[in-house]
PAGUTI-673028 format. One record per residue (C-alpha): x, y, z. Coordinates in steps of 0.02 Angstrom, whole numbers, plus 32768, in hexadecimal, padded with zeros to 4 digits. Layout:
<lumdos>
   px   py   pz
    X    Y    Z
...
</lumdos>
This chain:
<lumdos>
   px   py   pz
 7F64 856F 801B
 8013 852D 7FFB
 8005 8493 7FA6
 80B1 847A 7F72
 811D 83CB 7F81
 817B 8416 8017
 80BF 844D 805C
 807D 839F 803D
 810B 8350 808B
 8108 83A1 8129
 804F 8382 811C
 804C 82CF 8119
 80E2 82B8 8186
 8091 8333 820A
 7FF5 82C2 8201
 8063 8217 821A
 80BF 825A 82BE
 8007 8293 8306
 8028 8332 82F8
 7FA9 83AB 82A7
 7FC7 8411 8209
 7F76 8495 81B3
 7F0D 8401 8168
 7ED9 834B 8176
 7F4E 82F7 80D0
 7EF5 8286 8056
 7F41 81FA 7FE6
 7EF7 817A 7F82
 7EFD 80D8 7F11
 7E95 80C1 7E7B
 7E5C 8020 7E17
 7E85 8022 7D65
 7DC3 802C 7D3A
 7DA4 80CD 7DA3
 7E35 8118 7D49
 7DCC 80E3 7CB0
 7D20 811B 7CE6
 7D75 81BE 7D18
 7DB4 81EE 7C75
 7D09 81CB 7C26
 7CAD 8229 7CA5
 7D1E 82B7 7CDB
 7D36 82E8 7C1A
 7E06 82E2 7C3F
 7E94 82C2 7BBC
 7EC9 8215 7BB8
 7F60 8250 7C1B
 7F03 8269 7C9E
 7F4F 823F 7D5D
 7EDE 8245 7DF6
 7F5B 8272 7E6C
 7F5D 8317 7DFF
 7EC7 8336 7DE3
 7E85 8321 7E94
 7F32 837B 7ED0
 7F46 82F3 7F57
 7FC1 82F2 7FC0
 8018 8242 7FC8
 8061 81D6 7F47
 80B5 8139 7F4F
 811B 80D8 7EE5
 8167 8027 7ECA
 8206 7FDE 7E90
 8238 7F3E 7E27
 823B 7ECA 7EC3
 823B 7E2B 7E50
 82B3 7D9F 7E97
 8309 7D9C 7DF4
 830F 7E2D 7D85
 82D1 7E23 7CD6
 824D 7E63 7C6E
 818E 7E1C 7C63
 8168 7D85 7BEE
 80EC 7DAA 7B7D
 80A3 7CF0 7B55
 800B 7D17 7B11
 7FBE 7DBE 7AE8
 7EF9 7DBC 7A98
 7E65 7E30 7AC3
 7E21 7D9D 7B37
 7ED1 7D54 7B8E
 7F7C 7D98 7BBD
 7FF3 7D0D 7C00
 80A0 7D4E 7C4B
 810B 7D1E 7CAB
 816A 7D6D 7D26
 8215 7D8D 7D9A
 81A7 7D47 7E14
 81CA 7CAF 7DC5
 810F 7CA6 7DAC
 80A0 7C7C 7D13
 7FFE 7D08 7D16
 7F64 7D05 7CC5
 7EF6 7DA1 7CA8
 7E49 7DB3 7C4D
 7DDE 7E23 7C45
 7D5A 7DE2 7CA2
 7DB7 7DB8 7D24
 7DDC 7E5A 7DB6
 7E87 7E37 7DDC
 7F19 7DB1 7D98
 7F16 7CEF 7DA5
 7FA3 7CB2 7DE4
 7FB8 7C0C 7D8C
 806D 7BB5 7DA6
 80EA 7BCF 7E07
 81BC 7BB1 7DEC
 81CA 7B85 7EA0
 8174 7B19 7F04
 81CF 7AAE 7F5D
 8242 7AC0 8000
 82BF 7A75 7F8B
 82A6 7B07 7F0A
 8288 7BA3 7F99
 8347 7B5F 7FC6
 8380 7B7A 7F23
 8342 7C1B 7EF2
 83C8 7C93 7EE6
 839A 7D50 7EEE
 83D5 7DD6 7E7F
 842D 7E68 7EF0
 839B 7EB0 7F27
 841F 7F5A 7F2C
 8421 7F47 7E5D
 840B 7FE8 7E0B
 83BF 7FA1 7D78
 831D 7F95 7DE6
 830C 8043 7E14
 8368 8097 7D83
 831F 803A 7CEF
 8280 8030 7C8C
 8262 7F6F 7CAF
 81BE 7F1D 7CB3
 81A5 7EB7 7D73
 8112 7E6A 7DB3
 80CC 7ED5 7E33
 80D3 7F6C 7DD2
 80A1 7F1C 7D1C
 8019 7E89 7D67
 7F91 7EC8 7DD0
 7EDD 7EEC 7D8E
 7F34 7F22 7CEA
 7FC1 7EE3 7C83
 803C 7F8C 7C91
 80D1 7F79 7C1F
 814B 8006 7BF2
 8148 8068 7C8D
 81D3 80D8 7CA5
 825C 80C5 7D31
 8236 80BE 7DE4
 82B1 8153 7DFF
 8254 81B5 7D65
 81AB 81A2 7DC1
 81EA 81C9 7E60
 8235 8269 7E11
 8199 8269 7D9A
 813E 82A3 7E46
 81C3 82D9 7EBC
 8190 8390 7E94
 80E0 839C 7EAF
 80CA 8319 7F3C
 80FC 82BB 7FE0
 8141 8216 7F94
 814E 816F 7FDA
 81B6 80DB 7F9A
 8180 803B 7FC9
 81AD 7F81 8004
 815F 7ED9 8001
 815A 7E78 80B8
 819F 7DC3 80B8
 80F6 7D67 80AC
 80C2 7DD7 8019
 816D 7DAB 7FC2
 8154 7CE3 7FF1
 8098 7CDC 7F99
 80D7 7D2A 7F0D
 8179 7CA9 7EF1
 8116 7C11 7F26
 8052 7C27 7F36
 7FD5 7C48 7FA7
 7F8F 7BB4 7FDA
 804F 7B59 7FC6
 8083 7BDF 8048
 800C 7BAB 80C6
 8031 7B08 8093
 80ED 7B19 80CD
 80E0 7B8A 815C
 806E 7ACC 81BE
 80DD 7A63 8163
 818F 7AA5 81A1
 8189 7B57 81FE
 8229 7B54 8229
 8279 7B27 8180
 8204 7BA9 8147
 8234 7C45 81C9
 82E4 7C18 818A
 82A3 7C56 80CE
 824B 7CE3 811A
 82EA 7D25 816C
 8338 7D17 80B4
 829F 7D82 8063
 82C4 7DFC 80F4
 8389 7E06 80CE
 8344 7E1F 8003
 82BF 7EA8 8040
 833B 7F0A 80B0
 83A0 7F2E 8018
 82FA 7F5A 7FB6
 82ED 7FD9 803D
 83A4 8021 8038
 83AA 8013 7F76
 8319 8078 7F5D
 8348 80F7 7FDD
 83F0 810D 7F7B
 83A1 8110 7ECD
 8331 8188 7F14
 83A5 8210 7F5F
 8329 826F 7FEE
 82A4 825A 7F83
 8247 81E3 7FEE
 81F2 8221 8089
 81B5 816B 80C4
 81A3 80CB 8078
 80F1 8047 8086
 8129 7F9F 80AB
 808F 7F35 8051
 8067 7E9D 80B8
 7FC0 7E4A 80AC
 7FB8 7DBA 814F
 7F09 7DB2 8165
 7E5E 7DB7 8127
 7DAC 7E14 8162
 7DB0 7D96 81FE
 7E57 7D7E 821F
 7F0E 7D3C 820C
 7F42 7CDA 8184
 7FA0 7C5D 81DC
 7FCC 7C6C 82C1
 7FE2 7D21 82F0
 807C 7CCE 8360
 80D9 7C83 82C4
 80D5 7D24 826D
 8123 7D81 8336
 819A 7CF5 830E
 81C5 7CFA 8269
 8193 7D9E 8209
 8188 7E1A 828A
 825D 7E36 8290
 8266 7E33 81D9
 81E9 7EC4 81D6
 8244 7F16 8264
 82E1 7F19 81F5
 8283 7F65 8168
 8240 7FD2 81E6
 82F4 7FFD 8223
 833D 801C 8185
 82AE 80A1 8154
 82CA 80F8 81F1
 8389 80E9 81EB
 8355 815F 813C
 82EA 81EC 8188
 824B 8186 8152
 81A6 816A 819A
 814D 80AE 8183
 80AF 8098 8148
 8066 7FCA 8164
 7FEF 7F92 80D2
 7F8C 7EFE 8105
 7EF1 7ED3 80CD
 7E67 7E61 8131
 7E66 7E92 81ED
 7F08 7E6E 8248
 7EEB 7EC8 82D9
 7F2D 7E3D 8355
 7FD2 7E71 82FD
 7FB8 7F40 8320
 8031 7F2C 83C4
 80AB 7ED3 8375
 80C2 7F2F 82DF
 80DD 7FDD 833E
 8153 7F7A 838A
 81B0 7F50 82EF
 81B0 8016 82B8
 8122 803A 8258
 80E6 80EB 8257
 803C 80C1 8206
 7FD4 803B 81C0
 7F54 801F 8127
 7ED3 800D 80DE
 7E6E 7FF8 8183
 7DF1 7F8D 8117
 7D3E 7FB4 8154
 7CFF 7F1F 810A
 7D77 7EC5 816D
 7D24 7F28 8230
 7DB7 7FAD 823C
 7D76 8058 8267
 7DEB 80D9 8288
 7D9A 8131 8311
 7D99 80BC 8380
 7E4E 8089 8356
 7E85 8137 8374
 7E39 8138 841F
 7E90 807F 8443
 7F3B 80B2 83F8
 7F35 815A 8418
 7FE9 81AF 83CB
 803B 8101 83C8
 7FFC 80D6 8319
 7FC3 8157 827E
 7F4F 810E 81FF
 7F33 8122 8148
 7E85 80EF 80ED
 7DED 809A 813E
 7D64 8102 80D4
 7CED 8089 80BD
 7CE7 806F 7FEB
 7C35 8006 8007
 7BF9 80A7 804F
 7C58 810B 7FB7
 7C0A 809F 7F40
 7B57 80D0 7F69
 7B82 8182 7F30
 7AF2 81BF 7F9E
 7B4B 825E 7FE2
 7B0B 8259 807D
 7B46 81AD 80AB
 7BE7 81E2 805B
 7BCA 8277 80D9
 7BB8 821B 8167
 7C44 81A6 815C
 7CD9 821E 8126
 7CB3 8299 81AC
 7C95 8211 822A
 7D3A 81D4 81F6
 7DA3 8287 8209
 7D88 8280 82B9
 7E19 8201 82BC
 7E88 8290 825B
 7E7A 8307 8316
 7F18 831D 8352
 7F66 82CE 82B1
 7F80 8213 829C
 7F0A 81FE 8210
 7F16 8202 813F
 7E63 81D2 80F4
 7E53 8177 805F
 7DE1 80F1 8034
 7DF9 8030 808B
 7E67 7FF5 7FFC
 7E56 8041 7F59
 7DD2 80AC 7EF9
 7D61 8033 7E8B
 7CF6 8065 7E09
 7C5C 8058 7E36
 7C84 80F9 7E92
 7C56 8188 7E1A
 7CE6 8200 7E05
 7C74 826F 7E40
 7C63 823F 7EE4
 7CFF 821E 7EFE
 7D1C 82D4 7EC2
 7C9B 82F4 7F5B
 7D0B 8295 7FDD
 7D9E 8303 7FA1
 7D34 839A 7FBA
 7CFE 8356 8061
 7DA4 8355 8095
 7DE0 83E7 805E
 7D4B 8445 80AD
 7D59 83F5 815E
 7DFE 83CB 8167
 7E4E 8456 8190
 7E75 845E 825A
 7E37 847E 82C6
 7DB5 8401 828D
 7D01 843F 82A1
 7CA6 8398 8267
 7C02 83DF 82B4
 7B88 8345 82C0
 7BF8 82B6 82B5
 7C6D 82F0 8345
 7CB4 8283 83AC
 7D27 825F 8429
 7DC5 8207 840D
 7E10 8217 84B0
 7E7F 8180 84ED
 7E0F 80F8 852D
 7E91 80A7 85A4
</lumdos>
């Protein structure tokens, strides 16, 4: 089998225009801590990289998309407590006990400050040429310092897989600047002196787009916008304010990927469904994670959008983390039938945890592999995905 980057690519774009190729594409995101428990149980050099080792087919990478371009704060550094803060203009806490960053203070908060925050040209080639620290990349689970380039990752993989870049949405830019809850907050208090700030994080997020792209050179064969609106039951905030006030920024992001050759890939967690319309609308190709947890299933989905939408993720990691094969089994080959015809990546409903043994996700992989390839002969847990109306 030909497993090259130019294999791959055509792979996963095949699979994102619902066409079918020689076989269903798999990517992937991984917690720090399964990249840990890996190396302990898979008895792999401390370089190891899962995307290798599992020869997956999609990887996806993100650029310095801080509002003002300089390197991580280190304010604190022990065993127990990193403080840092950030481009973001945001103070971050991280301990080990805790699963992912506190957020603690914020630069801007007020409609006052939002006003006065002046960008850095999003086009600036210091973020995609050089080696410095930003929050996204450095502050998640783990504290990542020293990471190379974004260009020198993208090339880093460019080779040996289909490579995305990657953009944040407004609303997951305006959390970041001024809070959570303070977003909220602003978006009762004044919505329109708030969609006026929105359009401003969509004229700084365009250029993201087209800087990247440049940087980049026909590297990039699509580009995930990340955008988390909702939670397991719902929107955020009104589905109408975000028609209103997100949904033509993320059409220009949308444009501007397309205007490059590149497909679109939506990342929101939580179940935003009432949004599914509106987003093909805007231009997206595909969306993810499909959380499980939050009642997405892909199989129905396919049947309701039919070739309108592709998908990416939705394998259930509750089910994963059982590591009882035959549950694991059940729901990845339930799950293929959404790959017939194309239209569908699997990967697990956000990112692989670890309390999923290496080994089983070794087993999905395999899975996969073995009855993946079309035309898909999924024996017992066939179904139909025909167009239900």
């Amino acid at each position: 089998m030909n497993n090259s980057a130019e294999a791959k690519t055509r792979r996963v774009i095949a699979a994102l225009e619902h066409r079918q190729p020689d076989r269903v594409p798999i990517g992937e995101f991984f917690w720090t801590n399964f990249i840990r428990r890996a190396k302990r149980e898979l008895d792999v050099p401390d370089t190891f990289d899962p995307y290798r080792y599992w020869d997956l087919d999609l990887v996806v990478m993100v650029p310095n998309m801080d509002p003002r371009i300089r390197a991580i704060e280190l304010i604190e550094n022990t065993l127990e407590r990193k403080l840092v803060k950030t481009g973001f203009g945001a103070t971050i806490e991280l301990r080990g006990q805790y699963p992912m960053p506190q957020y603690l203070e914020f630069d801007t908060q007020s409609f006052e400050q939002m006003d006065a925050l002046v960008f850095d040209d999003p086009r600036d080639p210091r973020r995609f040429n050089e080696a410095i620290d930003d929050q996204i990349n450095s502050v998640a689970d783990a504290l990542n310092l020293g990471l190379p380039s974004y260009i020198d990752r993208v090339r880093s993989y460019a080779d040996e897989f289909c490579v995305f870049g990657s953009v944040c949405e407004p609303h997951e830019m305006l959390w970041r600047i001024i809070g959570t809850e303070n977003a909220l907050y602003k978006l009762a208090e004044d919505p329109d002196r708030m969609a006026a700030f929105i359009e401003r994080l969509g004229d700084f997020l365009v250029g993201i787009v087209e800087g990247q792209i440049a940087a980049a050179n026909g590297l990039l064969k699509g580009l995930y916008i990340w955008g988390d609106v909702a939670y397991d039951r719902g929107m955020f905030f009104s589905p109408d304010y975000w028609r209103r006030a997100y949904k033509p920024q993320v059409k220009r992001i949308c444009d501007a990927a397309h205007a490059a050759g590149l497909k679109t890939v939506y990342h929101g967690c939580g179940n935003a469904l009432v949004l599914f319309d509106d987003l093909i609308e805007a231009g997206v190709d595909a969306y993810n994670p499909l959380e499980a947890k939050a009642g997405l299933d892909v199989v129905p989905l396919k049947r309701r959008f039919a070739d309108r939408l592709a998908y990416v993720g939705n394998i259930d990691v509750r089910v994963l983390a059982t590591n009882d094969r035959d549950a694991v089994r059940r729901e990845v080959l339930t799950k293929l039938n959404a790959a017939k015809g194309g239209g569908y990546l699997p990967q697990s409903d956000h990112s692989m945890p670890d309390n999923v043994a290496p080994a089983t996700y070794d087993y999905l992989v395999r899975l996969i592999r073995e009855y993946g390839n079309y035309p898909l002969d999924l024996g017992e847990f066939e179904q139909d995905v025909s167009p239900t109306g």
